[in-house]
matplotlib code that plots the C-alpha trace (Angstrom):
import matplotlib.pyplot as plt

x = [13.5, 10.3, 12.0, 12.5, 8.8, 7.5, 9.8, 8.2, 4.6, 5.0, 7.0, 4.4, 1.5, 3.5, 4.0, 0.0, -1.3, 1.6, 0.3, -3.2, -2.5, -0.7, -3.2, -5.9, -3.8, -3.4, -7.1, -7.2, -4.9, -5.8, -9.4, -8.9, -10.6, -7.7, -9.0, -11.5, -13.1, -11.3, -8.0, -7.1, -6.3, -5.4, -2.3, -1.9, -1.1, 1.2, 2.9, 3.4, 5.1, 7.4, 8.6, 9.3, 10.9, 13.5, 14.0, 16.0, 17.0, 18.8, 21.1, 22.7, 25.3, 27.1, 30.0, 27.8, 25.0, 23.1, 22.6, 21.4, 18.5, 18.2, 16.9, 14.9, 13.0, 13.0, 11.5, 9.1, 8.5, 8.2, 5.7, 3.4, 3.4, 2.3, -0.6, -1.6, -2.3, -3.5, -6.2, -6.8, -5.6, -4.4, -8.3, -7.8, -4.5, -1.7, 1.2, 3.3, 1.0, 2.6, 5.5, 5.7, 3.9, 6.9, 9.7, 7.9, 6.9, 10.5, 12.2, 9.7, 10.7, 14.4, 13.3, 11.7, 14.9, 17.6, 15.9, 15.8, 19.7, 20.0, 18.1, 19.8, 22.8, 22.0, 20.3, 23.9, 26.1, 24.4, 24.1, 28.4, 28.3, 26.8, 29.2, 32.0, 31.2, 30.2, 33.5, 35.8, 34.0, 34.5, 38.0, 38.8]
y = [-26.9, -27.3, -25.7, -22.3, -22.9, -23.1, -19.9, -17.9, -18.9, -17.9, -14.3, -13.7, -14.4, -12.1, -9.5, -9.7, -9.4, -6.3, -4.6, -5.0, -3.3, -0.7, 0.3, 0.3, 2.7, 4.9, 4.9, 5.6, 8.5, 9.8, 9.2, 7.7, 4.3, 2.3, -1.2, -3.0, -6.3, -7.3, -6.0, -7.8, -10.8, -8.1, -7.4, -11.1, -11.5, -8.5, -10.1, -13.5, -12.1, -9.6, -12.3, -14.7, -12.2, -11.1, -15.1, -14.0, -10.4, -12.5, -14.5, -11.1, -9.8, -6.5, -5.5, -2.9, -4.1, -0.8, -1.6, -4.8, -3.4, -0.7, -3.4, -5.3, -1.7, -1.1, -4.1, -3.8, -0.5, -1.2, -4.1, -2.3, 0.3, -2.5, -3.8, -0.5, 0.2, -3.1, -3.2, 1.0, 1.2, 4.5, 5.6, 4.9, 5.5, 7.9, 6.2, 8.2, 5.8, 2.9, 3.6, 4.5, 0.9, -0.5, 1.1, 0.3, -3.1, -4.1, -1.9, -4.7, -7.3, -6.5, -6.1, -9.7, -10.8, -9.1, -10.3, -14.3, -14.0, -13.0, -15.6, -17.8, -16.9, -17.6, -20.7, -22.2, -20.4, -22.1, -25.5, -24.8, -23.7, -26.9, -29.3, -27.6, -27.6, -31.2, -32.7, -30.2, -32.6, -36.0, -35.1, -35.1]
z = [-13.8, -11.4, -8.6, -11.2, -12.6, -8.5, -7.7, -11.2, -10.0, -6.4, -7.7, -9.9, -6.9, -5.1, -7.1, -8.3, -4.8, -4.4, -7.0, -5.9, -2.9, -4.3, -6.9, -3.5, -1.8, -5.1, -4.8, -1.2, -1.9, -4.7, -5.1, -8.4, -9.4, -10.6, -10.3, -12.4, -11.7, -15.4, -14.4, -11.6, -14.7, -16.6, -14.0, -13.3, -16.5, -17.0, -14.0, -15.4, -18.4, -16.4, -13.9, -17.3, -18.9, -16.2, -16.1, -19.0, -18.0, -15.2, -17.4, -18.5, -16.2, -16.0, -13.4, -12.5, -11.0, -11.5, -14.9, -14.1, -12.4, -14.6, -17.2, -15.2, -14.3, -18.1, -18.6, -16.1, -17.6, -21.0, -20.1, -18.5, -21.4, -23.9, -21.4, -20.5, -24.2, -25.2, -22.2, -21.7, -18.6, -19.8, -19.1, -15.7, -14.8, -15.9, -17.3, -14.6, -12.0, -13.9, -13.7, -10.3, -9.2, -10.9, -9.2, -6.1, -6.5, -8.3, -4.6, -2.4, -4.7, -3.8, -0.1, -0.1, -2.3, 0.2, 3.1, 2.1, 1.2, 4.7, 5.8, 3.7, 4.7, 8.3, 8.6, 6.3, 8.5, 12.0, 9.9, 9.2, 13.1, 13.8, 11.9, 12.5, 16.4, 15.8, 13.7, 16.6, 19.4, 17.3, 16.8, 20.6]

ax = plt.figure().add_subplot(projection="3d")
ax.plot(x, y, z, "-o")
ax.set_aspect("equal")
plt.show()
């Protein structure tokens, strides 16, 4: 239970500070002013309830794994829709900006995602290396 509560909290610091940074070089780009001093909350919060909420998008599985990330993006999407019309963010940014942020940040969330598996999957398959090099050498 506390190791998913760490692993939402760190997500949803991640995914706040990429979204910062996007929306700064939407600015940069576009000349727009995107960021408020309020909305950097305002986005943390969005965050928090997106990462929760694909907590539970997560427990749903397809065969196609297409339409599992399809939800999660209509989730994301959908999310931001609500908090974009609850805080008038729509003043600020178009809701096309919105949902591009969200395909992007959900695409580095999968990078970051793809990139521990592999990891992952690295630091177990040395540690198997390792024991299996280790019981061969016992053995003899």
């Amino acid at each position: 239970m506390w190791n998913r509560a760490k692993s939402t909290i760190i997500n949803t610091m991640v995914t706040t500070a990429a979204t910062l940074v996007i929306l700064s070089i939407f600015k940069i780009v576009f000349n727009q002013d995107y960021i408020r001093v309020r909305g950097v909350l305002e986005i943390l919060g969005a965050n928090a309830v997106i990462n929760c909420g694909l907590l539970l998008t997560h427990k749903i599985e397809s065969r196609f794994i297409i339409l599992e990330y399809l939800l999660d993006i209509s989730y994301i999407i959908a999310v931001l829709v609500v908090f974009g019309a609850v805080f008038n963010w729509y003043s600020t940014a178009p809701v096309w900006v919105l949902v591009v942020m969200a395909v992007m940040i959900y695409l580095f969330a999968i990078i970051i995602t793809i990139t521990r598996i592999q990891s992952s999957t690295r630091k177990i398959n040395e540690l198997l290396r390792k024991r299996r090099e280790k019981n061969d050498d016992s053995a003899s």
